[in-house]
OpenMM code with the backbone's topology and positions (N, CA, C; nanometers):
from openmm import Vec3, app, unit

residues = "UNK UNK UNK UNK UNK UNK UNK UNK UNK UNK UNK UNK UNK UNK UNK UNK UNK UNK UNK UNK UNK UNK UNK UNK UNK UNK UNK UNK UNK UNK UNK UNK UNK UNK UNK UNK UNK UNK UNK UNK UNK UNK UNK UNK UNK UNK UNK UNK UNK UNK UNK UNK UNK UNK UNK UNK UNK UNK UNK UNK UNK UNK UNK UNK UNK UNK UNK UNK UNK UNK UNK UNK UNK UNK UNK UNK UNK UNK UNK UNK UNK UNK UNK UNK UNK UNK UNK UNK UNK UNK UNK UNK UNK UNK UNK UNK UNK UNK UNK UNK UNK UNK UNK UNK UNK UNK UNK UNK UNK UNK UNK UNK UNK UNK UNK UNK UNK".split()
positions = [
    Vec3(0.0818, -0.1189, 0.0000),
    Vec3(0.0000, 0.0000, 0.0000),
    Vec3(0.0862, 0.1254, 0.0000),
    Vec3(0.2259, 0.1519, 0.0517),
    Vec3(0.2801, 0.2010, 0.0744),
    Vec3(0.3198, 0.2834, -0.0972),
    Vec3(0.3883, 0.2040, -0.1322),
    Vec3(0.3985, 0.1915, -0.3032),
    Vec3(0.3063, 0.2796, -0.3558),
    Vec3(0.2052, 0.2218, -0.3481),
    Vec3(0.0343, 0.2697, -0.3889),
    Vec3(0.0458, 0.4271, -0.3857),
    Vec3(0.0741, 0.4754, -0.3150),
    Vec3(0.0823, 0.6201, -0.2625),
    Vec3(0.1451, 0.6649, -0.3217),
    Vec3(0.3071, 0.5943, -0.3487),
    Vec3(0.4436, 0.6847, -0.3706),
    Vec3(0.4138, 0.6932, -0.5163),
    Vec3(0.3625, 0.5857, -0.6257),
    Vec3(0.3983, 0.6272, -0.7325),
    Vec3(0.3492, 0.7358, -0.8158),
    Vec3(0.4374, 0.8075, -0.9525),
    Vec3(0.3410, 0.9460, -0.9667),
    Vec3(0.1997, 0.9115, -1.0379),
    Vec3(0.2280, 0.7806, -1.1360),
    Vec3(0.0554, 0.7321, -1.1776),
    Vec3(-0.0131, 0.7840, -1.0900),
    Vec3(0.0086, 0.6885, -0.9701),
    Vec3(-0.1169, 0.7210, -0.8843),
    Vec3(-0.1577, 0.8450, -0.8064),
    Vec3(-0.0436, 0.9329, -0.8206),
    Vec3(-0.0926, 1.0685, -0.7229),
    Vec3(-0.1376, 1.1139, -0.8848),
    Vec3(-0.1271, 1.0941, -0.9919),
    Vec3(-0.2187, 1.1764, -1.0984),
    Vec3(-0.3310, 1.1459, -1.1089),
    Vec3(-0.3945, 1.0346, -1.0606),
    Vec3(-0.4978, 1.0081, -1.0309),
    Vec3(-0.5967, 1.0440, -1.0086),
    Vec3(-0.7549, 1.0485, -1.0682),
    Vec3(-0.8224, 1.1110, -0.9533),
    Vec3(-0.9243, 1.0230, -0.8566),
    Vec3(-0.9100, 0.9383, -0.9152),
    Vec3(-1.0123, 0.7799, -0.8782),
    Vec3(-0.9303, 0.7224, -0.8503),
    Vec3(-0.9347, 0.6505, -0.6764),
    Vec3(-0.8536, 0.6042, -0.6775),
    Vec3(-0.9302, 0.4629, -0.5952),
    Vec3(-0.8163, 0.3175, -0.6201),
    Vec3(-0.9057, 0.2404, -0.6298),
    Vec3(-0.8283, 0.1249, -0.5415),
    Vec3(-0.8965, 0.0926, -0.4405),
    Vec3(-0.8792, 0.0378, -0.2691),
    Vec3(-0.7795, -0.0891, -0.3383),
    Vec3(-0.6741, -0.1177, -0.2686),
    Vec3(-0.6053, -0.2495, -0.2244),
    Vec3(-0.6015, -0.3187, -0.1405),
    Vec3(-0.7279, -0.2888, -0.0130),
    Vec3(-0.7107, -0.3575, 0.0871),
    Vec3(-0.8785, -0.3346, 0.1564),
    Vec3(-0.8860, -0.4928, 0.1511),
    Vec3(-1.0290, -0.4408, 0.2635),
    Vec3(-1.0253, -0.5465, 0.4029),
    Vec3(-1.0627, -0.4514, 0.5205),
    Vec3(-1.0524, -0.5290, 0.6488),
    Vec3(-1.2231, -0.5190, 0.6503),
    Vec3(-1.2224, -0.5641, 0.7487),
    Vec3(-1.3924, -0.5750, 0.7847),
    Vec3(-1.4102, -0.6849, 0.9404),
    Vec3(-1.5158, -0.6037, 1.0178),
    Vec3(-1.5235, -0.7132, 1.1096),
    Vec3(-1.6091, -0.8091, 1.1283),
    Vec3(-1.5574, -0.9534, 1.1569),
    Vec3(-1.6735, -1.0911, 1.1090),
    Vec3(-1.7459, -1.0648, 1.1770),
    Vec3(-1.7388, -0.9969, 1.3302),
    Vec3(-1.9099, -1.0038, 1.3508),
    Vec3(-1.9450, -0.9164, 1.4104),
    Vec3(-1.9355, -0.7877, 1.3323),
    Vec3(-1.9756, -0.6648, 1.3407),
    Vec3(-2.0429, -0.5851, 1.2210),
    Vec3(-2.0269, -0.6157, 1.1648),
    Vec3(-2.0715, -0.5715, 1.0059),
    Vec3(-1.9757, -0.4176, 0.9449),
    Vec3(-1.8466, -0.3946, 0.9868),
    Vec3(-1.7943, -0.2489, 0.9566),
    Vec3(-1.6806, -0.3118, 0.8605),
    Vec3(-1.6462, -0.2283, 0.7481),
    Vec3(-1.6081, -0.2401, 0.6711),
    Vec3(-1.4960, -0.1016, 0.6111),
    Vec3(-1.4118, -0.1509, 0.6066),
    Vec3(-1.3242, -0.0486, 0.5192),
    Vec3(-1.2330, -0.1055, 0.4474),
    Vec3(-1.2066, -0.0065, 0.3238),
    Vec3(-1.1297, -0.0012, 0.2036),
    Vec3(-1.0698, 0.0720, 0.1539),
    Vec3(-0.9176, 0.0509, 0.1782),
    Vec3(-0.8057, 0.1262, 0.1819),
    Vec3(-0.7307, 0.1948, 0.0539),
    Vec3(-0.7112, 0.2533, 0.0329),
    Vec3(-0.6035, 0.3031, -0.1102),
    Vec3(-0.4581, 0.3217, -0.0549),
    Vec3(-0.4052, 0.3817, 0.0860),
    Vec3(-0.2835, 0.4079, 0.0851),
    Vec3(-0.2268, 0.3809, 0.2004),
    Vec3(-0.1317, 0.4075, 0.2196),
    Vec3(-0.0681, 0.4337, 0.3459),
    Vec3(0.0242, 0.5819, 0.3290),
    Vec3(0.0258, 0.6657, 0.4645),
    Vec3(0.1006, 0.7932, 0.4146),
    Vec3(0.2498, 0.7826, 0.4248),
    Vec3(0.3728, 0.7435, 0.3782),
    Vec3(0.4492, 0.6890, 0.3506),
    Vec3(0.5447, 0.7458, 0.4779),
    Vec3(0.5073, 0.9059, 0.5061),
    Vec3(0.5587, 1.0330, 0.5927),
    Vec3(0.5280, 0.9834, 0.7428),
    Vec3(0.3493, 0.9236, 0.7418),
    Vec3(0.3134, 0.8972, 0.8817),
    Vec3(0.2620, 0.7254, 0.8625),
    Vec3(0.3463, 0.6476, 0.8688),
    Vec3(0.2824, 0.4977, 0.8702),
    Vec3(0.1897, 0.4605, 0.9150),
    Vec3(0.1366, 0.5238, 1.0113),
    Vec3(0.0549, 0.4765, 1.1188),
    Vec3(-0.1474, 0.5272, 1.0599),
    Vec3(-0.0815, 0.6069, 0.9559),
    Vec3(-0.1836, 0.6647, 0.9250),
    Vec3(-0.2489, 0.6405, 0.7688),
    Vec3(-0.4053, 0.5852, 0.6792),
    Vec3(-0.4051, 0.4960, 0.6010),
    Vec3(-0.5025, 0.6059, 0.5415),
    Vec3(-0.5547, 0.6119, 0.3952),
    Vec3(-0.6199, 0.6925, 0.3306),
    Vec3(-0.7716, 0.5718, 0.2742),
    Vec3(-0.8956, 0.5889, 0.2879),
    Vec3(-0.9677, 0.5084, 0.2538),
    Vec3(-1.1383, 0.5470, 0.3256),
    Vec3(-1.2033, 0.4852, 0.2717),
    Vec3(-1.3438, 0.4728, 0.2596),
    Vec3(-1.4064, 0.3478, 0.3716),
    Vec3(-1.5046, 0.3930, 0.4749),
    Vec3(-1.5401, 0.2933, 0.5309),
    Vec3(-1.7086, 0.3330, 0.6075),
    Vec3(-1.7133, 0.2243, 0.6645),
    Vec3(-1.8380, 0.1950, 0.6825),
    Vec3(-1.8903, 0.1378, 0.7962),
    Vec3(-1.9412, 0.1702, 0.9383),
    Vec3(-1.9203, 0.0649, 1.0355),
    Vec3(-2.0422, 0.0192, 1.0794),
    Vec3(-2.1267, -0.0207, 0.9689),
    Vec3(-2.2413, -0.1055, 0.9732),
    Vec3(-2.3486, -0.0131, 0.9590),
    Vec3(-2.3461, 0.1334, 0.9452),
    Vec3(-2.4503, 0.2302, 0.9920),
    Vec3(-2.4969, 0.2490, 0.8882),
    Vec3(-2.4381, 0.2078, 0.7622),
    Vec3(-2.5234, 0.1981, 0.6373),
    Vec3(-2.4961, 0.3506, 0.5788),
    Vec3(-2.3977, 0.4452, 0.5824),
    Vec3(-2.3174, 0.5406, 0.5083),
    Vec3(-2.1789, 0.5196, 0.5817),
    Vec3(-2.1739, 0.5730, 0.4721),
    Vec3(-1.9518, 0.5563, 0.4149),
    Vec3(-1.8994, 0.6800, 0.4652),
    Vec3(-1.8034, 0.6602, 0.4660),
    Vec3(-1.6836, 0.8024, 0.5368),
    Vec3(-1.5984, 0.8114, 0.4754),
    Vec3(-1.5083, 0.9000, 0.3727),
    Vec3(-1.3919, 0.8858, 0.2966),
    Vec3(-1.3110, 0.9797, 0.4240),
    Vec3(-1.1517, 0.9536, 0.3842),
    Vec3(-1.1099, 1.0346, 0.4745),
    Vec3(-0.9573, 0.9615, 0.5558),
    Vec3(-0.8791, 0.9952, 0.6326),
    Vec3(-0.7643, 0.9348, 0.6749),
    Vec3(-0.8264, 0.8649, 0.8267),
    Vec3(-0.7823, 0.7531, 0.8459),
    Vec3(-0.7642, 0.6977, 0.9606),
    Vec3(-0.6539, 0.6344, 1.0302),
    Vec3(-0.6885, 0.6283, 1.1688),
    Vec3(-0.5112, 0.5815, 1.2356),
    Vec3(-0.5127, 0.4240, 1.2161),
    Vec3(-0.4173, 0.3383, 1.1763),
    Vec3(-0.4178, 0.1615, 1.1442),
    Vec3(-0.3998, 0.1576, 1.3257),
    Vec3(-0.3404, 0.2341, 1.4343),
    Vec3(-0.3198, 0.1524, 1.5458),
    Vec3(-0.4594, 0.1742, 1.5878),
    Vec3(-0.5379, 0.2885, 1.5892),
    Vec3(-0.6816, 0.2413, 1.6047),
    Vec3(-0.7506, 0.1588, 1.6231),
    Vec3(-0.7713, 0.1203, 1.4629),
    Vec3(-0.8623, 0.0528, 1.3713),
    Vec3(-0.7782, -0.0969, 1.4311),
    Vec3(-0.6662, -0.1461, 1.4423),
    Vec3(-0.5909, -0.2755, 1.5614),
    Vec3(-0.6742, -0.2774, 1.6656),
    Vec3(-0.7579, -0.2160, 1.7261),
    Vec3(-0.7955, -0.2486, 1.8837),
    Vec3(-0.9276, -0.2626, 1.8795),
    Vec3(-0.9992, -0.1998, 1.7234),
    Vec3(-1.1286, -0.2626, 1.7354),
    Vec3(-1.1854, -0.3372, 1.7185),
    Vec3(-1.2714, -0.3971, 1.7871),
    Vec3(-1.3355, -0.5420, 1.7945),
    Vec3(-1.4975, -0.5163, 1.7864),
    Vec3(-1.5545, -0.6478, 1.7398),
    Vec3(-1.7024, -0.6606, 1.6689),
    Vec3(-1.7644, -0.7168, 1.8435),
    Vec3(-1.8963, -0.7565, 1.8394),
    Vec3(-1.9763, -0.7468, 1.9530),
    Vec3(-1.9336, -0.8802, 2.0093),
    Vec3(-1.8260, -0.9585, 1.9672),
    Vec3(-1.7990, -1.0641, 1.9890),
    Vec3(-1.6953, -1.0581, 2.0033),
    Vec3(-1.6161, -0.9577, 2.0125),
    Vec3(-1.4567, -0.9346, 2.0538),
    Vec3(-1.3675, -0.9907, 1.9709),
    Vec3(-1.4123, -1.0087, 1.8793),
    Vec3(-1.3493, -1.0539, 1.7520),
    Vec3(-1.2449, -0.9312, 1.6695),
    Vec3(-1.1236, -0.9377, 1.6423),
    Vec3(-1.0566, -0.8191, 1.5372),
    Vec3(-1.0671, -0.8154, 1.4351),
    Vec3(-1.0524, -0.7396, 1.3762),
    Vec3(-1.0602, -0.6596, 1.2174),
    Vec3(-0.9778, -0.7671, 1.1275),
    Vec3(-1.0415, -0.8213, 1.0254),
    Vec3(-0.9605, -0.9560, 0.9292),
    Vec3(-0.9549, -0.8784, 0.8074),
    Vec3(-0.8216, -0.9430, 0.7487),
    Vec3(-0.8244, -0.8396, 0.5626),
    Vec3(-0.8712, -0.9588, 0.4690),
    Vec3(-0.9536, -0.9128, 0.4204),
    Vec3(-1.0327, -1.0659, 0.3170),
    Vec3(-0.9455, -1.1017, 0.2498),
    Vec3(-0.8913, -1.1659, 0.2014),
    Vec3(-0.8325, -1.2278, 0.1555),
    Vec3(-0.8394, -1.2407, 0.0159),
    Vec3(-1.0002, -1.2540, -0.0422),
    Vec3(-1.0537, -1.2758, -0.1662),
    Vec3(-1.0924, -1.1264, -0.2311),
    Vec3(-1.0867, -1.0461, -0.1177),
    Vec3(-1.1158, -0.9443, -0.1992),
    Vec3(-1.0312, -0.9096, -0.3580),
    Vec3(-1.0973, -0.8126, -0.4150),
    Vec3(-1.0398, -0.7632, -0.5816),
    Vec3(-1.1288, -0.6775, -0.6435),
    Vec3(-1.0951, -0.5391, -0.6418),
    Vec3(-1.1302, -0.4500, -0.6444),
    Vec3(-1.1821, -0.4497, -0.7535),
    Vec3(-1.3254, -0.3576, -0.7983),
    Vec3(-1.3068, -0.3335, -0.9673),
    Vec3(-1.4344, -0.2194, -0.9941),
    Vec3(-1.3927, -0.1183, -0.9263),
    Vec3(-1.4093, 0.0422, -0.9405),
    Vec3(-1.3196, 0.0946, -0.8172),
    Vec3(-1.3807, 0.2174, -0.8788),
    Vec3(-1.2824, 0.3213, -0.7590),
    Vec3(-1.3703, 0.3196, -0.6524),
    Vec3(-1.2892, 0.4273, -0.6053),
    Vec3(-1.3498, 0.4326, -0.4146),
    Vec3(-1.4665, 0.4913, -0.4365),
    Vec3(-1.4640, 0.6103, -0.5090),
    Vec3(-1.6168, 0.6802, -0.5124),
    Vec3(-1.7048, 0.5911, -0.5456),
    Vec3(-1.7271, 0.4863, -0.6421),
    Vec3(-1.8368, 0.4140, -0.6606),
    Vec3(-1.8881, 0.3155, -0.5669),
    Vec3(-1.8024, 0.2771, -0.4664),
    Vec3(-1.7840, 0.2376, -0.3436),
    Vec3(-1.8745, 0.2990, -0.2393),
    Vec3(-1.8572, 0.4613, -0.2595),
    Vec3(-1.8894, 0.5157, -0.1475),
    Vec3(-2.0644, 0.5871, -0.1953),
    Vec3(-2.0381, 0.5799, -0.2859),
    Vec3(-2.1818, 0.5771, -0.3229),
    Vec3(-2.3053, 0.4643, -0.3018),
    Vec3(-2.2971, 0.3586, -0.2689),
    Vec3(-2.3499, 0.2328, -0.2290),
    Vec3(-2.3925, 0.2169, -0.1173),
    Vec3(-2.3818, 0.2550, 0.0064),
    Vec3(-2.4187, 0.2281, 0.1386),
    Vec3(-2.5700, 0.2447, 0.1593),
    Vec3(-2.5832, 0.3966, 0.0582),
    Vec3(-2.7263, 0.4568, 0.1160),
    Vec3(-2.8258, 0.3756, 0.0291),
    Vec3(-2.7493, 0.3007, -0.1242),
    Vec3(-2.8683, 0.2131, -0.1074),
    Vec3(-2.8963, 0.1078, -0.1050),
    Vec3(-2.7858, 0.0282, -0.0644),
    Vec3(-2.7728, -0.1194, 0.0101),
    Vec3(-2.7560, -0.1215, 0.1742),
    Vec3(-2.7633, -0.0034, 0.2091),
    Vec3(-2.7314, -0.0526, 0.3526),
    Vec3(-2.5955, -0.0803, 0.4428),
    Vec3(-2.4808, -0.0450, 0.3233),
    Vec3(-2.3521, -0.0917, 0.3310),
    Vec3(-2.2841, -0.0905, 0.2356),
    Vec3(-2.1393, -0.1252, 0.2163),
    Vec3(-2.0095, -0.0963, 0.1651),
    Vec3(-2.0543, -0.2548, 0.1292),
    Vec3(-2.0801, -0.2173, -0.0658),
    Vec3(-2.1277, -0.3623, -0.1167),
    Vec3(-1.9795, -0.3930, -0.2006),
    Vec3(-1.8879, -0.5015, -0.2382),
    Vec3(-1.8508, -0.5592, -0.2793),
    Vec3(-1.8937, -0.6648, -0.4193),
    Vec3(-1.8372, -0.7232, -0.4568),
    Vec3(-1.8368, -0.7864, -0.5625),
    Vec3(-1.9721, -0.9103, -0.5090),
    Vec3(-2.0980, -0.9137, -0.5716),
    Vec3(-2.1720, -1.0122, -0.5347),
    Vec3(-2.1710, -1.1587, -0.4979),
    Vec3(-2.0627, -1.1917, -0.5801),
    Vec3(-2.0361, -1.3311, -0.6353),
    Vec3(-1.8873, -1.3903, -0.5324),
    Vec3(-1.8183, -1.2510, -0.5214),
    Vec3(-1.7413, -1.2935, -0.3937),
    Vec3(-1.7854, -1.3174, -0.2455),
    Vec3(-1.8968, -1.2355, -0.2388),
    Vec3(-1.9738, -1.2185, -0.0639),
    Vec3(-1.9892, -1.3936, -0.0813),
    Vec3(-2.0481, -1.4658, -0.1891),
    Vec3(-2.1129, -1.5862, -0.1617),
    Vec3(-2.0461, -1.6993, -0.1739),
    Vec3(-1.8810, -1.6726, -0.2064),
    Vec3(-1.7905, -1.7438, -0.2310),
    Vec3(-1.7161, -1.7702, -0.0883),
    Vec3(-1.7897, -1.6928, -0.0224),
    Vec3(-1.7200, -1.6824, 0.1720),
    Vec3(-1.8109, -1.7261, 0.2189),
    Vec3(-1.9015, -1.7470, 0.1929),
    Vec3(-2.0013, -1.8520, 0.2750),
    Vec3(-2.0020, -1.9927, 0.3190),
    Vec3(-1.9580, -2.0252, 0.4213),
    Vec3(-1.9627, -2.2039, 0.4269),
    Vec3(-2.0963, -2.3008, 0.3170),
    Vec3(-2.0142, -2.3898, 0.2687),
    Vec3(-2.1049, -2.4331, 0.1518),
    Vec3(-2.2451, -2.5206, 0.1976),
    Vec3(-2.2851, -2.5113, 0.3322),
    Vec3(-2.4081, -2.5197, 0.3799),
    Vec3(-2.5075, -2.4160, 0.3513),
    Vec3(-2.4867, -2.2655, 0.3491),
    Vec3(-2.5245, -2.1672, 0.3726),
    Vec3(-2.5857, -2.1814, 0.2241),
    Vec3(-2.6947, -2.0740, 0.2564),
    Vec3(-2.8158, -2.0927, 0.1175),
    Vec3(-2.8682, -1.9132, 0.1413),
] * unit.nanometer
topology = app.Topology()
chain = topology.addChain("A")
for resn in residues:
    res = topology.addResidue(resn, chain)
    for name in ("N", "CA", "C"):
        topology.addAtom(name, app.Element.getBySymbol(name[0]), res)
């Protein structure tokens, strides 16, 4: 992510388009990252969501976002399967009318234990 930031492609940019999504399993909050500030490490550039059903663009602290836990005391996991495919704004446009920071359809159901219907 670090990279992400430094190169000049991407600061010419104006859409810019998440490499990282954490989210908590059993909390429903969600965020999706574009950078890290290369100057302040500690500090990440991205779009998120913490179940309330609108998005927040904007910088947040990563040692933070480390200590929070879902109603089950569970921590923040980075999907693994995620793969981006728009920018952040189209991202952040979605909450108000799904309810949330929607993702790729076909991936949400690819994380489902294969009982689940």
């Amino acid at each position: 992510m670090v990279a992400s930031s430094t190169s000049p492609r991407h600061r010419r940019r104006t859409e810019f388009v998440p490499v990282l999504k954490l989210f908590t399993p059993d909390a429903g909050a969600t965020w999706l990252l574009t950078e890290i500030y290369p100057e302040h490490p500690d500090l990440a550039f991205g779009l998120w969501d913490l179940g309330l059903g609108y998005a927040e663009i904007g910088s947040l602290s990563l040692y933070e976002l480390a200590a929070v836990r879902g109603r089950l005391g569970l921590p923040v996991e980075r999907d693994l399967c995620f793969k981006p495919d728009k920018p952040l704004s189209a991202y952040a446009s979605e909450p108000h009318g799904f309810g949330r920071i929607r993702c790729d359809v076909h991936q949400d159901a690819q994380r489902q234990p294969s009982g689940w219907r």
